[in-house]
C-alpha positions in Angstrom: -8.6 -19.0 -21.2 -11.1 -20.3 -23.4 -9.6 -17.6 -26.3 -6.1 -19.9 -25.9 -7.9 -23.5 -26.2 -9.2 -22.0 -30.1 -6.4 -19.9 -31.2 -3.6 -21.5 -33.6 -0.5 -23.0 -32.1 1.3 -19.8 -33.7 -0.7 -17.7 -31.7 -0.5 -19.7 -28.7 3.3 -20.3 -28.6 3.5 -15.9 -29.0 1.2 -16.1 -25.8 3.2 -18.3 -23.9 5.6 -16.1 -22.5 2.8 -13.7 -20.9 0.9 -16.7 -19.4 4.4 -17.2 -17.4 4.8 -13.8 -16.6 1.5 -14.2 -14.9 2.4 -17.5 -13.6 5.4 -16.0 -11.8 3.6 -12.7 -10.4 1.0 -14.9 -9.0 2.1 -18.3 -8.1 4.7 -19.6 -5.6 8.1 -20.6 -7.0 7.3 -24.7 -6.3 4.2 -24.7 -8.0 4.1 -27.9 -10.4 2.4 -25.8 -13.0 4.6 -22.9 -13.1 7.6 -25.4 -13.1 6.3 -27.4 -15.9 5.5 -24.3 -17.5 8.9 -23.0 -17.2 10.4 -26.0 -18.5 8.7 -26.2 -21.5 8.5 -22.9 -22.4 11.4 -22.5 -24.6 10.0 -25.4 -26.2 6.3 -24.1 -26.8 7.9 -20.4 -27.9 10.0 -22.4 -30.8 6.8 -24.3 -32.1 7.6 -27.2 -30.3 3.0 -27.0 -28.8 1.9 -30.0 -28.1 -1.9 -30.6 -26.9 -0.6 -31.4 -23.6 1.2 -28.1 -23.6 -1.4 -25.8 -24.3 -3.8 -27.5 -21.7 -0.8 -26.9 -19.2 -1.1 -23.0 -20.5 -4.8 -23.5 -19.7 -4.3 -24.6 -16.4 -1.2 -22.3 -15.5 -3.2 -19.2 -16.6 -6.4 -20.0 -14.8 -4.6 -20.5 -11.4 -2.7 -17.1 -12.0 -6.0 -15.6 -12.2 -7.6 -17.5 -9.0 -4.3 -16.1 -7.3 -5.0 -12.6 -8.3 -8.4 -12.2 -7.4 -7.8 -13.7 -4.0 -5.0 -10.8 -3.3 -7.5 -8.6 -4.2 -10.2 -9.9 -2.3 -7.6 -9.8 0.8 -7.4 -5.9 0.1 -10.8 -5.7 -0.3 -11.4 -7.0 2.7 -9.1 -5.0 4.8 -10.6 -1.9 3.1 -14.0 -2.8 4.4 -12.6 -3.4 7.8 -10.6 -0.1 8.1 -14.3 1.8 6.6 -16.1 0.0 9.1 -13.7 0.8 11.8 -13.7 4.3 10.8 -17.6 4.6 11.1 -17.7 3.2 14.3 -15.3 5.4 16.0 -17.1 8.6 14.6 -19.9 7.3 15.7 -18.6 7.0 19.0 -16.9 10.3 18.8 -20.1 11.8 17.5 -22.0 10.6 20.5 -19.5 11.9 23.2 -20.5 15.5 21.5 -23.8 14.9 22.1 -23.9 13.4 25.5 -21.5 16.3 26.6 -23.6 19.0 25.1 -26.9 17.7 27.4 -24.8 16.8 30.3 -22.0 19.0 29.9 -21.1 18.7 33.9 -21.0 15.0 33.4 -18.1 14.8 31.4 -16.3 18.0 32.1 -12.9 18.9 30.9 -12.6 22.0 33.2 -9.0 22.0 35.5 -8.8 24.1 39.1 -4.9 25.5 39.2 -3.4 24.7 42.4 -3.6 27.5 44.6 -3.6 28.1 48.6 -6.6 26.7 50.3 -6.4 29.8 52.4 -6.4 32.3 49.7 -9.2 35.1 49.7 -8.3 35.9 46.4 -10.3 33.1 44.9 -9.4 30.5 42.2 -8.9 30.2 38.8 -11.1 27.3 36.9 -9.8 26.7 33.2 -12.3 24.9 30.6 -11.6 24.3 26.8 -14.1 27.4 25.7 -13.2 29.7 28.9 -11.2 30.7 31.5 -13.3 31.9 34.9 -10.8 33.5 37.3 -11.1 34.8 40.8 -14.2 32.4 41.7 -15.2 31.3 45.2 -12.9 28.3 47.0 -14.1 25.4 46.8 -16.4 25.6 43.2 -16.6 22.5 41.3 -14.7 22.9 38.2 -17.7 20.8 36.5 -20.2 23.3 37.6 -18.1 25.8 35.3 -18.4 23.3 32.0 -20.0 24.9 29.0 -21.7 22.2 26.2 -19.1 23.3 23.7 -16.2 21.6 25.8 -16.3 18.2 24.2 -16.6 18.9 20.6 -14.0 21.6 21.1 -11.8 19.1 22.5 -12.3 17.2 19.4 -11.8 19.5 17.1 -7.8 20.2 18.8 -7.7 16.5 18.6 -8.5 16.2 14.8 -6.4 19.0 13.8 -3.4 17.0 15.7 -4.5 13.7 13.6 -4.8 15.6 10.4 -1.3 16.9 11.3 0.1 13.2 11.5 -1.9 12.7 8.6 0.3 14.8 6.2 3.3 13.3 7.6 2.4 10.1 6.7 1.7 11.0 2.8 5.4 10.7 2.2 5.5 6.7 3.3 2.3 6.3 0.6 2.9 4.5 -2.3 0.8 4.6 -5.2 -0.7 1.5 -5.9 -2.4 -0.4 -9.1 -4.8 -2.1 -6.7 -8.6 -0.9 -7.6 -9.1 -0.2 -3.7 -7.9 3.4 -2.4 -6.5 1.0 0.7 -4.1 3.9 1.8 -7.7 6.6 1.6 -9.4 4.6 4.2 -6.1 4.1 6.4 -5.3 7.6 6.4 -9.5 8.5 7.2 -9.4 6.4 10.0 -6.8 8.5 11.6 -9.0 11.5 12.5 -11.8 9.9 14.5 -9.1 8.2 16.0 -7.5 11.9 16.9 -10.1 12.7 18.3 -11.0 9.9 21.0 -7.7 10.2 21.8 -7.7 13.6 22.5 -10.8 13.3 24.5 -9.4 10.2 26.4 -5.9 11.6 27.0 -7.5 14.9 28.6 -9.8 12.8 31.1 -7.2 11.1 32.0 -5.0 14.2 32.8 -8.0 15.3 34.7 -7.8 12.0 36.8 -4.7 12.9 38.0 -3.4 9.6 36.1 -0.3 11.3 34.7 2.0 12.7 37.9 2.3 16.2 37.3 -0.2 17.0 34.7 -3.1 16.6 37.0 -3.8 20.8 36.8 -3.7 22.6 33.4 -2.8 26.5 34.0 -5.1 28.1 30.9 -7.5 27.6 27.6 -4.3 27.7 25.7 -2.6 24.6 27.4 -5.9 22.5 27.8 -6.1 22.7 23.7 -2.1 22.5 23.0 -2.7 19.4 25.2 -6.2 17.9 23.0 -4.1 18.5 20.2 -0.9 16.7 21.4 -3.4 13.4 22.4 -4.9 14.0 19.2 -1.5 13.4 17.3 -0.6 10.5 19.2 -3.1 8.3 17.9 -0.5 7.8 15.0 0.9 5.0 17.8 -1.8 2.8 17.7 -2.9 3.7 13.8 0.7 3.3 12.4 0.3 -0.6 13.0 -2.7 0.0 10.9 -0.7 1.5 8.7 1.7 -1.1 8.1 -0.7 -3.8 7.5 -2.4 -1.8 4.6 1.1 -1.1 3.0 2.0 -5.3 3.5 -1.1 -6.3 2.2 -0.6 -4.1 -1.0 3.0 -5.4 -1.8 1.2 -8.7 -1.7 -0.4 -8.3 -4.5 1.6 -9.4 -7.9 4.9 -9.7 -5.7 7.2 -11.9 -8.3 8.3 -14.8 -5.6 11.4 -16.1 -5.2 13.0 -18.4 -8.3 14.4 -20.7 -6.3 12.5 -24.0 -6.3 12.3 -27.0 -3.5 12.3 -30.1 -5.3 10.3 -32.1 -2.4 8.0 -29.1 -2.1 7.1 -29.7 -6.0 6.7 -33.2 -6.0 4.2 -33.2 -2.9 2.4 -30.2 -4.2 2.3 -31.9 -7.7 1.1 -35.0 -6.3 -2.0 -33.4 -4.3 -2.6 -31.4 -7.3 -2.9 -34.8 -10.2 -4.9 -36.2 -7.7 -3.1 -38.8 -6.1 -3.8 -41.5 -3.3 -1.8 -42.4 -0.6 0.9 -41.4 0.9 3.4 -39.6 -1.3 6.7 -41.4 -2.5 10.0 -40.2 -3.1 10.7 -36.7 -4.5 10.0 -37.0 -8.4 11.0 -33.2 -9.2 14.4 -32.5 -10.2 16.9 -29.2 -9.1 15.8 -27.3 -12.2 11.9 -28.5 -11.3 11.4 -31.3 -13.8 8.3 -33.0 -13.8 7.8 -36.6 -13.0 7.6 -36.8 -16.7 9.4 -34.6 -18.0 13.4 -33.6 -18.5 16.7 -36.0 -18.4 14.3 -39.0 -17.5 12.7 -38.9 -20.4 16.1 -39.1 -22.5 16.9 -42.2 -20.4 14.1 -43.9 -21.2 14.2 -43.7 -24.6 17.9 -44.8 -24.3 16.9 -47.5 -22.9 14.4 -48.6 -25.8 16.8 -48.2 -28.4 19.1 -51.1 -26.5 16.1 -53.5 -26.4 16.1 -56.2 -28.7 13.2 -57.2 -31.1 11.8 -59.3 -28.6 11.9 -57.0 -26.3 14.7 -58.2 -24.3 17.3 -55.8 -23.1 21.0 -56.9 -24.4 22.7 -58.1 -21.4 26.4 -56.8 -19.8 29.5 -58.3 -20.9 31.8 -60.3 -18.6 
């Protein structure tokens, strides 16, 4: 900016048309300085610059800039959110390992098979690391739980995420952005796999989902961790989505289409002024208050005055 206040009015009128390429990736369709901008560009490109004109560039440029660093500072932000996120629910995943290889009976993930009550035959009990048929009726499954339950559970469950994972690569777009946004979306995904898995599992065990209350082998407990683990793409997909709206938000040309009243009241807040804001002073192609057909009609009008200053008045 400061480089266009001391370069020649050649080189400023051959700048012109980037500074409202910027203007229009970065500022809305109604603001006064893109629409002055845009009406006096063909002016300024021809040699037409005026001081006036290359302190509008000035201006225009310096609030495509502000515009574009606070896009990026809205990815940025998300991308510290979703990293933060991410290290939180690993940490939280990390310390369900642990707890469950102290107190493996605590939170076990071992099933009984329904069998008869009256069978001398015994029953089966079915963990994540190992199957123990033919014990005594009425064992507790959780006496059965080995330390390795949990953290085996949540290694079915990240494989399931990671799964989900890949499928999601083919909605990525690249981006220009300097934040891998889409990296820490997709990271997030396998912690999340693998709460999920652990969560989806206890609740089986609960006997909250009818029918899946008794898991029938090692096989089906793990097809099962790695099922929860995949559904976590339900909750992370909204993630998802917000990462990929808050990339196409940065640079996104807006609309050419401008609201005259829009313009006038932005303009007005934007010179400064006081008071409640009269009538709209923009025109349908965006003129400024001072600028376009008015201008042509006031100088019109100065031709017809007299010497005197006295306007020539109307015939009979």
């Amino acid at each position: 900016m400061i480089l266009l206040q001391l370069v020649s009015d050649e080189e400023a009128a051959g700048r012109a048309s980037e500074v409202m390429a910027l203007a229009k990736d970065h500022l809305e369709a109604d603001d006064p300085r893109r629409v002055r901008l845009a009406r006096r560009l063909r002016s300024i490109i021809s040699g037409e610059i005026s001081p006036s004109d290359r302190d509008l560039m000035v201006r225009a440029l310096d609030a495509a800039y502000n515009a574009l660093d606070d896009e990026l500072a809205r990815v940025r932000s998300l991308r510290n959110i979703l990293w933060t996120a991410t290290f939180l629910v690993l940490l939280g995943v990390a310390g369900l390992a642990v707890y469950g290889w102290f107190f493996p009976q605590s939170l076990s993930m071992c099933f009984t098979p329904k069998v008869d009550p009256g069978s001398a035959g015994g029953i089966d009990v079915v963990c994540p690391t190992a199957e123990h048929p033919g014990k005594k009726v009425g064992t507790p499954a959780s006496s059965l739980a080995q330390p390795r339950d949990i953290l085996t559970v949540e290694i079915a469950g990240l494989a399931g995420a990671a799964l989900t994972v890949i499928a999601s690569l083919r909605h990525i777009r690249g981006t220009d952005a300097p934040y891998m946004l889409p990296l820490a979306s997709a990271v997030l995904k396998f912690p999340t796999g693998a709460l999920s898995a652990f969560l989806g599992l206890l609740l089986i065990r609960g006997a909250f989902v009818p029918g899946l209350s008794d898991l029938d082998s090692r096989a089906q407990v793990l097809g099962w961790a790695a099922a929860f683990g995949a559904a976590q793409h339900l909750v992370t997909r909204l993630v998802d989505d917000r990462a990929q709206m808050t990339l196409s938000e940065v640079g996104r040309t807006t609309d050419a289409m401008i609201d005259p009243e829009r313009a006038a009241v932005r303009e007005h807040s934007v010179l400064g002024g006081t008071g409640a804001p009269g009538p709209p002073t923009a025109f349908q192609d965006g003129a400024g208050p001072h600028e376009g057909p008015q201008e042509g009609i006031r100088e019109g009008e100065r031709a017809d005055e007299g010497a005197d200053g006295s306007r020539p008045r109307a015939g009979p």
